[in-house]
py3Dmol code that shows the C-alpha trace and the ligand (Angstrom):
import py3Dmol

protein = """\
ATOM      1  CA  UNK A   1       0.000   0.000   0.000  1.00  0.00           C
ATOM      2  CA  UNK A   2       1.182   3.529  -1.240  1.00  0.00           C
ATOM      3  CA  UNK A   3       1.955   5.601   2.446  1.00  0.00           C
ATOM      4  CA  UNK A   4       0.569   9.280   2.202  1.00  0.00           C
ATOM      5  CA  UNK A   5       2.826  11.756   3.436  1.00  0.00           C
ATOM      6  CA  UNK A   6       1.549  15.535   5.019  1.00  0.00           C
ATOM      7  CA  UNK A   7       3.866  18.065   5.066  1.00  0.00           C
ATOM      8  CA  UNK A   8       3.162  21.338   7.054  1.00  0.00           C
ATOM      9  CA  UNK A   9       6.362  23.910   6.872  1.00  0.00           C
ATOM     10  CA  UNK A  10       6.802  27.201   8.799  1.00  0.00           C
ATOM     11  CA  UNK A  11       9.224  29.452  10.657  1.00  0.00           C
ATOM     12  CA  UNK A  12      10.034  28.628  14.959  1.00  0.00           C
ATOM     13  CA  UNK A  13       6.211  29.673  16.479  1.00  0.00           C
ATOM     14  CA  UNK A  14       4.181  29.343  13.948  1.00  0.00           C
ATOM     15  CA  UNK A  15       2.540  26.319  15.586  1.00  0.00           C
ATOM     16  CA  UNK A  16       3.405  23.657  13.206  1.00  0.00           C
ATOM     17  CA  UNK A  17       4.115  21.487  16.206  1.00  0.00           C
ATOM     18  CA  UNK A  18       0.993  21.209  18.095  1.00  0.00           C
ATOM     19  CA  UNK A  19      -1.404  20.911  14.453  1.00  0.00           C
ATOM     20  CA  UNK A  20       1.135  18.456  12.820  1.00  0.00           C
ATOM     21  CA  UNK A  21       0.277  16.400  15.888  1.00  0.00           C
ATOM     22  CA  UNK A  22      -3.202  17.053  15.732  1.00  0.00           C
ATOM     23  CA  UNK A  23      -3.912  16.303  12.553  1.00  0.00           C
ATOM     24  CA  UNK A  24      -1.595  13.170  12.460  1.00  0.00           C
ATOM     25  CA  UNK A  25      -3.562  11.762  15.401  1.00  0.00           C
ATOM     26  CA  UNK A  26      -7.279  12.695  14.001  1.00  0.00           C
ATOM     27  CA  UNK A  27      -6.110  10.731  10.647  1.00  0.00           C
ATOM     28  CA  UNK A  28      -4.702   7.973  12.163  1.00  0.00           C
ATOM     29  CA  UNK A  29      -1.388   8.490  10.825  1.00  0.00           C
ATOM     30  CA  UNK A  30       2.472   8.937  12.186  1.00  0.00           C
ATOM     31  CA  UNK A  31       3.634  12.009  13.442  1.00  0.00           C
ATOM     32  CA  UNK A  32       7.114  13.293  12.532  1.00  0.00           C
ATOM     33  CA  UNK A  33       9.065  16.153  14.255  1.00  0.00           C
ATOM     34  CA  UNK A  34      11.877  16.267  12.488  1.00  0.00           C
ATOM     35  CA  UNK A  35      12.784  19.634  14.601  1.00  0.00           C
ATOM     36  CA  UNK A  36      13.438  17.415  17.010  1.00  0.00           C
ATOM     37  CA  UNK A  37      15.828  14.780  14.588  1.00  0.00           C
ATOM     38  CA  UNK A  38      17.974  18.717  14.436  1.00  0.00           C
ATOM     39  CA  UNK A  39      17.973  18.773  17.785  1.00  0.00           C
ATOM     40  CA  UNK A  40      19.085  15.248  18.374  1.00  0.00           C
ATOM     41  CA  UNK A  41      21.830  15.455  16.008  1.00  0.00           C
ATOM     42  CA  UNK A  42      22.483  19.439  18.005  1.00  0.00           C
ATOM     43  CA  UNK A  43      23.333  16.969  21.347  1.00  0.00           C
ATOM     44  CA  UNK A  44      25.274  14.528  19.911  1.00  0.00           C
ATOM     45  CA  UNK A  45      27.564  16.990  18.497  1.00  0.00           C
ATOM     46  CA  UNK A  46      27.609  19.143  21.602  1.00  0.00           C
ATOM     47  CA  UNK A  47      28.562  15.396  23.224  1.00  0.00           C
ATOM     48  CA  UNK A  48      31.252  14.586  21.188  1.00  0.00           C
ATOM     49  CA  UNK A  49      32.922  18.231  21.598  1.00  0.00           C
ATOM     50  CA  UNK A  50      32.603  18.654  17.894  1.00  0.00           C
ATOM     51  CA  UNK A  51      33.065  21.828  16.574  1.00  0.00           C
ATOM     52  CA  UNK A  52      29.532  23.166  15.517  1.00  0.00           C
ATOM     53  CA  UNK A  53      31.074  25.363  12.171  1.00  0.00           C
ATOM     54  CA  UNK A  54      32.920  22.292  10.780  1.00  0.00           C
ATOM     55  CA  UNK A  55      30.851  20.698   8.009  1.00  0.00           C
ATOM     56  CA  UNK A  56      32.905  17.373   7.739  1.00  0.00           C
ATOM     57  CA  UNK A  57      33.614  16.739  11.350  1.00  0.00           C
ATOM     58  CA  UNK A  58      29.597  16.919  12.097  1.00  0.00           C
ATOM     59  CA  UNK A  59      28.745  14.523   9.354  1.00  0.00           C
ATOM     60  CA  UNK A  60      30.872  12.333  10.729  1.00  0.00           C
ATOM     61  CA  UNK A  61      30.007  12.210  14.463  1.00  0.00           C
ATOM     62  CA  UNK A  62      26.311  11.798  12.967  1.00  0.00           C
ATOM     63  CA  UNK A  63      27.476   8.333  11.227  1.00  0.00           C
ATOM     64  CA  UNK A  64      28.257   7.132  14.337  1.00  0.00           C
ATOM     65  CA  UNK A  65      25.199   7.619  15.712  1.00  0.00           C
ATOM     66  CA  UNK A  66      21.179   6.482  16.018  1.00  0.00           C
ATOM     67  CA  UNK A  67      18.350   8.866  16.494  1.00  0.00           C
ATOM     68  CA  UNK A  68      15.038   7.425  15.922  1.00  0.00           C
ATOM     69  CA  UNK A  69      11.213   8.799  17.193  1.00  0.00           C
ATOM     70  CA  UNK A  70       8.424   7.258  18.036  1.00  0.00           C
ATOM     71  CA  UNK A  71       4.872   9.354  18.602  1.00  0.00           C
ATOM     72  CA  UNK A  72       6.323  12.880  21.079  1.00  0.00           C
ATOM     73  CA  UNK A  73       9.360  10.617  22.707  1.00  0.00           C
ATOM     74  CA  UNK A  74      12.633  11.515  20.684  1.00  0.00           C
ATOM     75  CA  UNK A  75      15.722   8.991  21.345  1.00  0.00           C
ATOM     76  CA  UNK A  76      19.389   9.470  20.422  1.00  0.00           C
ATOM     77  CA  UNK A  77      21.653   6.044  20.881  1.00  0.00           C
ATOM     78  CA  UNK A  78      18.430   4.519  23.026  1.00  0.00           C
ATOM     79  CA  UNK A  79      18.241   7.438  25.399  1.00  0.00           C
ATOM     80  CA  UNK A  80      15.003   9.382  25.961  1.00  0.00           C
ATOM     81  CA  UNK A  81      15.747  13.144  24.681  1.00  0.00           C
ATOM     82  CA  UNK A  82      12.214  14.252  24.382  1.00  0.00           C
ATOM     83  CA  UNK A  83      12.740  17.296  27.334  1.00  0.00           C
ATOM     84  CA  UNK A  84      16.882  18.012  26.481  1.00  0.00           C
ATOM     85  CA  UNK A  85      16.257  19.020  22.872  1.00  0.00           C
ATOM     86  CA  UNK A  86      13.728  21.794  24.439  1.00  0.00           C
ATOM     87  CA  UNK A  87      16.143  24.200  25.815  1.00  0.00           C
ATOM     88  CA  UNK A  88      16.930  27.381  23.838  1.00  0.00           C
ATOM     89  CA  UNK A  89      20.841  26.338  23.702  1.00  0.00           C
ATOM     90  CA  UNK A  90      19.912  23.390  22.052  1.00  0.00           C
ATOM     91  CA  UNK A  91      17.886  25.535  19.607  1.00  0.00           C
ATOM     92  CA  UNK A  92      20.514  27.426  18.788  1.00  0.00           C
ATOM     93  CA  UNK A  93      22.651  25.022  18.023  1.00  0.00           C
ATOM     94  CA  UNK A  94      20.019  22.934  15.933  1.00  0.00           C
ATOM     95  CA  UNK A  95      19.908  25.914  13.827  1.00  0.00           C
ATOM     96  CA  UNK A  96      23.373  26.362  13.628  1.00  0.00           C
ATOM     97  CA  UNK A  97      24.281  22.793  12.658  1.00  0.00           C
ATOM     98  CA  UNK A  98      21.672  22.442  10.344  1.00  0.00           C
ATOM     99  CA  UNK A  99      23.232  24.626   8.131  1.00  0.00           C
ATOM    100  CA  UNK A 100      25.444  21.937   7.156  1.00  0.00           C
ATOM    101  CA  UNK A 101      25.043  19.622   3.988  1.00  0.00           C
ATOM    102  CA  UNK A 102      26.727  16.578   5.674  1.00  0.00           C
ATOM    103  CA  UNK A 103      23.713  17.306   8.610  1.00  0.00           C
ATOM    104  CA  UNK A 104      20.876  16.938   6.386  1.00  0.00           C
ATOM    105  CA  UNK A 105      21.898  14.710   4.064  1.00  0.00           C
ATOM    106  CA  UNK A 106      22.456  11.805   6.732  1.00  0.00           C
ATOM    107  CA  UNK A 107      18.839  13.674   8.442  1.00  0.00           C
ATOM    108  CA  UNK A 108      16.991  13.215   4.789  1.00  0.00           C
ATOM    109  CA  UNK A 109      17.737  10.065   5.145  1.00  0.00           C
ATOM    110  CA  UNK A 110      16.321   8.948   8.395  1.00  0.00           C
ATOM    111  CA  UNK A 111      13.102  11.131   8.081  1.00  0.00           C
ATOM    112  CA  UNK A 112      12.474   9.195   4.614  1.00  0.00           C
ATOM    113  CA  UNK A 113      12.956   6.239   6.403  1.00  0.00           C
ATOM    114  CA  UNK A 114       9.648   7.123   8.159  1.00  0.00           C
ATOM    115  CA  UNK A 115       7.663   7.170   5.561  1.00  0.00           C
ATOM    116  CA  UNK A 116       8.115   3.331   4.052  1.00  0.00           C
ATOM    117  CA  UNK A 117       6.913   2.197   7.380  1.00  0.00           C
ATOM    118  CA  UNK A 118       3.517   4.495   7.710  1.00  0.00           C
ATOM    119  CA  UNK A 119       1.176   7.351   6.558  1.00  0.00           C
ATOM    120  CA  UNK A 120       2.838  10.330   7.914  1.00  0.00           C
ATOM    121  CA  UNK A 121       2.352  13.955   8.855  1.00  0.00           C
ATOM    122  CA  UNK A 122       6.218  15.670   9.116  1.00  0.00           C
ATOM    123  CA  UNK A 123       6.687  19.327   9.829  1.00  0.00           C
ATOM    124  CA  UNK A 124       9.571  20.980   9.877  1.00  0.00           C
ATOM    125  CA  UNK A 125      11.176  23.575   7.691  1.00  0.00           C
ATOM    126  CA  UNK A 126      12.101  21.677   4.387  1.00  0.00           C
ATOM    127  CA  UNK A 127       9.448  18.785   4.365  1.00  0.00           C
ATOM    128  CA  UNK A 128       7.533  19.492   1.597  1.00  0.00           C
ATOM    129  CA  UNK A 129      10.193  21.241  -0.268  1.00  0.00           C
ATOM    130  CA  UNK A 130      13.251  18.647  -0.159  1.00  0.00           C
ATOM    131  CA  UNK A 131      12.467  15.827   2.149  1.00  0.00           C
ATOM    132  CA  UNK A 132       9.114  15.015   0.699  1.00  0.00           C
ATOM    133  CA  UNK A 133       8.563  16.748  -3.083  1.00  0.00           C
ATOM    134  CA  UNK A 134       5.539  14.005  -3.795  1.00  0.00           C
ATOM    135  CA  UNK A 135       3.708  14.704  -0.938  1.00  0.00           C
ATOM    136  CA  UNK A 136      -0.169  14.408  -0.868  1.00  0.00           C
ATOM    137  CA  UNK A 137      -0.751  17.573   0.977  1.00  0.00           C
ATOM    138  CA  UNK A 138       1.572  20.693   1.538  1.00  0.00           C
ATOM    139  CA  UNK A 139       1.171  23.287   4.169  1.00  0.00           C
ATOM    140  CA  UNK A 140       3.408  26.566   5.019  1.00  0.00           C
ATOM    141  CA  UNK A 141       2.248  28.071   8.139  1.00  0.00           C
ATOM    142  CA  UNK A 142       3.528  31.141   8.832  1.00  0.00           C
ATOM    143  CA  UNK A 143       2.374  33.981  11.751  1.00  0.00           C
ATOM    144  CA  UNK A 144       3.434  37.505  12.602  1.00  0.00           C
ATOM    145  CA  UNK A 145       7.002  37.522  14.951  1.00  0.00           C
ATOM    146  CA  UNK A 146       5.737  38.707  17.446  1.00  0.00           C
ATOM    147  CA  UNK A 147       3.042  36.667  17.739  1.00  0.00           C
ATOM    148  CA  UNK A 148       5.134  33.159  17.192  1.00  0.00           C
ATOM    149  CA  UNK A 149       7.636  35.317  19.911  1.00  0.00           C
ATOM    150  CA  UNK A 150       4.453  35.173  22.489  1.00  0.00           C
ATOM    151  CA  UNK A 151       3.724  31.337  21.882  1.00  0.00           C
ATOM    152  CA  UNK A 152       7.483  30.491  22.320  1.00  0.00           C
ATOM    153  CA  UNK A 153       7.815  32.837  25.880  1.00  0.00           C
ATOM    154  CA  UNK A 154       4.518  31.219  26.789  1.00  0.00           C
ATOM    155  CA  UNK A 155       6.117  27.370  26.054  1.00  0.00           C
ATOM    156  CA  UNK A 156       9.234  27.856  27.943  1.00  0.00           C
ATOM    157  CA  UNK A 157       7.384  29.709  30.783  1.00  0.00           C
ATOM    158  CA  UNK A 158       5.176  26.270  30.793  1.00  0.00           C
ATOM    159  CA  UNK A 159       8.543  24.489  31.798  1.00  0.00           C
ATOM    160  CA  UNK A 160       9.677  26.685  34.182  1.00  0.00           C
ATOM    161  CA  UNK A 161      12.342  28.437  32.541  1.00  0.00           C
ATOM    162  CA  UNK A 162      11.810  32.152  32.880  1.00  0.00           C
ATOM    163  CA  UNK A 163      13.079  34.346  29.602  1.00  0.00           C
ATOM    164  CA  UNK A 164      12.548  37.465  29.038  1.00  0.00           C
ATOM    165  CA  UNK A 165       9.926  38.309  25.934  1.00  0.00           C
ATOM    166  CA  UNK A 166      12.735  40.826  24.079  1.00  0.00           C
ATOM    167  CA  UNK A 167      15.333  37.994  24.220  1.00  0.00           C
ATOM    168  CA  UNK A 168      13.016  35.017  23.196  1.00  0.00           C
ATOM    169  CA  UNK A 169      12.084  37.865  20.232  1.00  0.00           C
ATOM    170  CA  UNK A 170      15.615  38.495  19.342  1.00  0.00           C
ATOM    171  CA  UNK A 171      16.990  34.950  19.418  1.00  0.00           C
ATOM    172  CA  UNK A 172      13.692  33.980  17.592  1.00  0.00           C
ATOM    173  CA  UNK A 173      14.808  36.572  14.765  1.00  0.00           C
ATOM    174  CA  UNK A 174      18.677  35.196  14.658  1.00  0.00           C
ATOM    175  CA  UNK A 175      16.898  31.779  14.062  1.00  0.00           C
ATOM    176  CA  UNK A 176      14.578  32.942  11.148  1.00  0.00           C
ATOM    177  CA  UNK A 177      17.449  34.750   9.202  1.00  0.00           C
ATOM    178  CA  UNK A 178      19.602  31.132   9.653  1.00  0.00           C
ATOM    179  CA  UNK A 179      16.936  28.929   8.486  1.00  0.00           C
ATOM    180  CA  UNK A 180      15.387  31.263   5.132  1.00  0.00           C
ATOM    181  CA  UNK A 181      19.281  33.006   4.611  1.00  0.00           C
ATOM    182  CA  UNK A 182      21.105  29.439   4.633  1.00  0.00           C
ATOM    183  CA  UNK A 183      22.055  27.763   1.125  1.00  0.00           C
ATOM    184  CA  UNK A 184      21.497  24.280   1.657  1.00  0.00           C
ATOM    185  CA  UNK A 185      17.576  23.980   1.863  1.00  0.00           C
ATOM    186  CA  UNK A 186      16.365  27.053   3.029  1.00  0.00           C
ATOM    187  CA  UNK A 187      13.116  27.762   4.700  1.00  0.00           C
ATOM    188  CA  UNK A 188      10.484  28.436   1.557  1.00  0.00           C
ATOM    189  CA  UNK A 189       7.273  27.833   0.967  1.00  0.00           C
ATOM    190  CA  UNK A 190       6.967  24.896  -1.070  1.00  0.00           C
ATOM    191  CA  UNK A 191       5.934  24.526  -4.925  1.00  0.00           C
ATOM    192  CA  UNK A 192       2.192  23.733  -4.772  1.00  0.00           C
ATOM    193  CA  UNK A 193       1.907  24.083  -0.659  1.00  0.00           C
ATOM    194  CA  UNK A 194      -1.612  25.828   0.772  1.00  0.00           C
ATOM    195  CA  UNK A 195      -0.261  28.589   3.488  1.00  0.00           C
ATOM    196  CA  UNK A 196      -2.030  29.359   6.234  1.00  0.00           C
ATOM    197  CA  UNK A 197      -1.828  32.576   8.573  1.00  0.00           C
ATOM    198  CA  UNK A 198      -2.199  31.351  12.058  1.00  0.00           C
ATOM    199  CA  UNK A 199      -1.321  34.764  13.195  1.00  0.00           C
ATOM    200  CA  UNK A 200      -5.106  34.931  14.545  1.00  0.00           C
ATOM    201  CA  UNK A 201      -6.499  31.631  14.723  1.00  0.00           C
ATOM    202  CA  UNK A 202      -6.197  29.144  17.438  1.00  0.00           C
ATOM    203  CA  UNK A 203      -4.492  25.408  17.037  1.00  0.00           C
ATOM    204  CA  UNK A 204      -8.002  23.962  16.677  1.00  0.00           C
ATOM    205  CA  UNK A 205      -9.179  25.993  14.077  1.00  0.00           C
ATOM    206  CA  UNK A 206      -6.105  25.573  12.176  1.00  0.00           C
ATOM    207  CA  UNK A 207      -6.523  21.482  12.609  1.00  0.00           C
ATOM    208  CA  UNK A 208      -9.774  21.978  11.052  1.00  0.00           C
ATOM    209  CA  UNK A 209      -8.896  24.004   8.235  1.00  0.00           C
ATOM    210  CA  UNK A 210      -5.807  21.375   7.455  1.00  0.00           C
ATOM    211  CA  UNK A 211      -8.388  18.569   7.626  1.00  0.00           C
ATOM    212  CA  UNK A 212     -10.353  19.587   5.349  1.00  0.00           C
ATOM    213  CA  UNK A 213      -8.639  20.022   2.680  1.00  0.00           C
ATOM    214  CA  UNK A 214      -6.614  16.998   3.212  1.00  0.00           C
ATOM    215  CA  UNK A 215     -10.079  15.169   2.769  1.00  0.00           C
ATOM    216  CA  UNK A 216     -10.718  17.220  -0.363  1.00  0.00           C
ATOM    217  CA  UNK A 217      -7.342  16.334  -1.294  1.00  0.00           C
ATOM    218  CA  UNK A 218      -7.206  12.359  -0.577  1.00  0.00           C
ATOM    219  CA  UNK A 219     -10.817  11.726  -2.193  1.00  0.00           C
ATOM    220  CA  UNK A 220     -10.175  13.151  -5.519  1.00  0.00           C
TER     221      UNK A 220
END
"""
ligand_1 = """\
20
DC
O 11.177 23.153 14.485
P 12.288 23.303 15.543
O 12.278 24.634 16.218
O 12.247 22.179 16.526
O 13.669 23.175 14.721
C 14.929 23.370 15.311
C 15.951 23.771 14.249
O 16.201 22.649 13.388
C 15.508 24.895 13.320
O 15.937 26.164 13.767
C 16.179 24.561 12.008
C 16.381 23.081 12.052
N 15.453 22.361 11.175
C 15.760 22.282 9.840
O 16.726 22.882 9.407
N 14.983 21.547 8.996
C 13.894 20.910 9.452
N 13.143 20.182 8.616
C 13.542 21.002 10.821
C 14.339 21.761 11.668
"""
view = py3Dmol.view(width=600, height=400)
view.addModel(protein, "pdb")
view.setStyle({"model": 0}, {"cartoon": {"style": "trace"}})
view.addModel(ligand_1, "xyz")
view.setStyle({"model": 1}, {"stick": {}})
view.zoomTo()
view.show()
C-alpha cells in the first residue's frame, strides 16, 4: 500500500508542532518532528565536543550515531531526549548545525525512512520542499514575529524556565534569518503548498482548516 505523506512547513512559532500532531492523530497516521531529529543530532555533536562550524567533522560524528522517534518521545543512541532538545541552547545550536550539507543529508535520510513504514504527517522547515517533493498535501504556516515570539515565551514559561519576551524575540529573529538566509535547503514555501496565517487563529481551528482540505485532497 502507497503511504501518504503531510507536510506542514513554517518558521520557529508558527505552531506547526501542536497541528502536525493534531492532525496526524485525528487521521490515524504517524507524526514526525523532524525539529526534534535537528535537535538530536544538536546533542550529539555538543557530546562529542565537535566543533559546531565544521561541516565534515559533524557529518561524521552523525554516522556514528542512532536517532530514531516514536509518537512525542525523541531517542538518540536509546536514550530518551524528548525534554533536552527543548532548551533554547539546544535551539541554537540545531539551527546552527543544520546549516550543514553533511547534517541533512544523513537527516533526509532517516526522516524518509519514516515514511516506508507508515502514513505520515512531518513538519519541519524543508518537508515538503526537499524531504518530501511528492507529498499528498503541503502546508506553510507562517504567523506575525511577534506573535510566534508570544507562543514560544509562553512554552518555555510552561517548563519553568523564565526568559525574558525581548530575548526570546531576538533569538527567535537570529533563528529565522539562519533557516530562510542558509544555502542548503532554506526555509520556503513549497511549490504547490496551501499557506495558512495562524497569526489569529487558534491550534483547533487551524486542525480543522488542514483537515479539510486533506479530505478534499485524498478523495479526488
Ligand atoms: O522546528 P524546531 O524549532 O524544533 O527546529 C529546530 C531547528 O532545526 C531549526 O531552527 C532549524 C532546524 N530544522 C531544519 O533545518 N529543517 C527541518 N526540517 C527542521 C528543523
Amino acid at each position: 500500500m502507497k503511504h501518504r505523506a503531510i507536510t506542514i512547513d513554517g518558521p520557529a512559532g508558527s505552531g506547526k508542532s501542536s497541528v502536525a500532531r493534531e492532525v496526524a492523530l485525528r487521521l490515524g497516521f504517524s507524526f514526525l518532528d523532524t525539529g526534534a531529529l535537528y535537535r538530536a543530532a544538536a546533542l550529539a555533536i555538543r557530546d562529542a565536543g565537535c566543533d559546531a562550524n565544521d561541516n565534515d567533522a559533524c557529518g561524521r560524528v552523525l554516522q556514528g550515531i542512532h536517532i530514531s522517534q516514536d509518537g512525542g518521545t525523541t531517542l538518540l543512541n536509546g536514550r530518551d531526549v524528548s525534554q533536552e532538545i527543548r532548551t533554547p541552547e539546544t535551539s541554537a545550536l540545531a539551527s546552527a548545525i543544520a546549516v550543514h550539507p553533511s547534517v541533512r543529508g544523513v537527516l533526509v535520510e532517516v526522516q524518509r525512512s519514516f515514511l516506508s513504514r507508515s502514513s505520515l504527517v512531518a513538519e519541519g522547515r524543508d518537508t515538503g520542499s526537499v524531504v518530501f517533493p511528492d507529498a499528498d498535501v503541503k502546508i506553510y504556516l507562517h504567523a506575525d514575529p511577534e506573535e510566534r515570539a508570544r507562543r514560544r515565551h509562553a512554552e518555555l514559561v510552561a517548563k519553568g524556565m523564565s526568559p525574558a519576551m525581548e530575548t526570546v524575540l531576538h533569538e527567535m529573529k537570529i533563528r529565522d534569518e539562519r533557516d530562510e538566509g542558509r544555502k542548503e535547503s532554506p526555509l520556503v514555501i513549497p511549490e504547490s503548498a496551501v499557506v495558512v496565517d495562524t497569526t489569529h487563529l487558534n491550534i483547533q481551528e487551524v486542525v480543522e482548516k488542514i483537515l479539510s482540505l486533506v479530505r478534499e485532497r485524498l478523495t479526488d
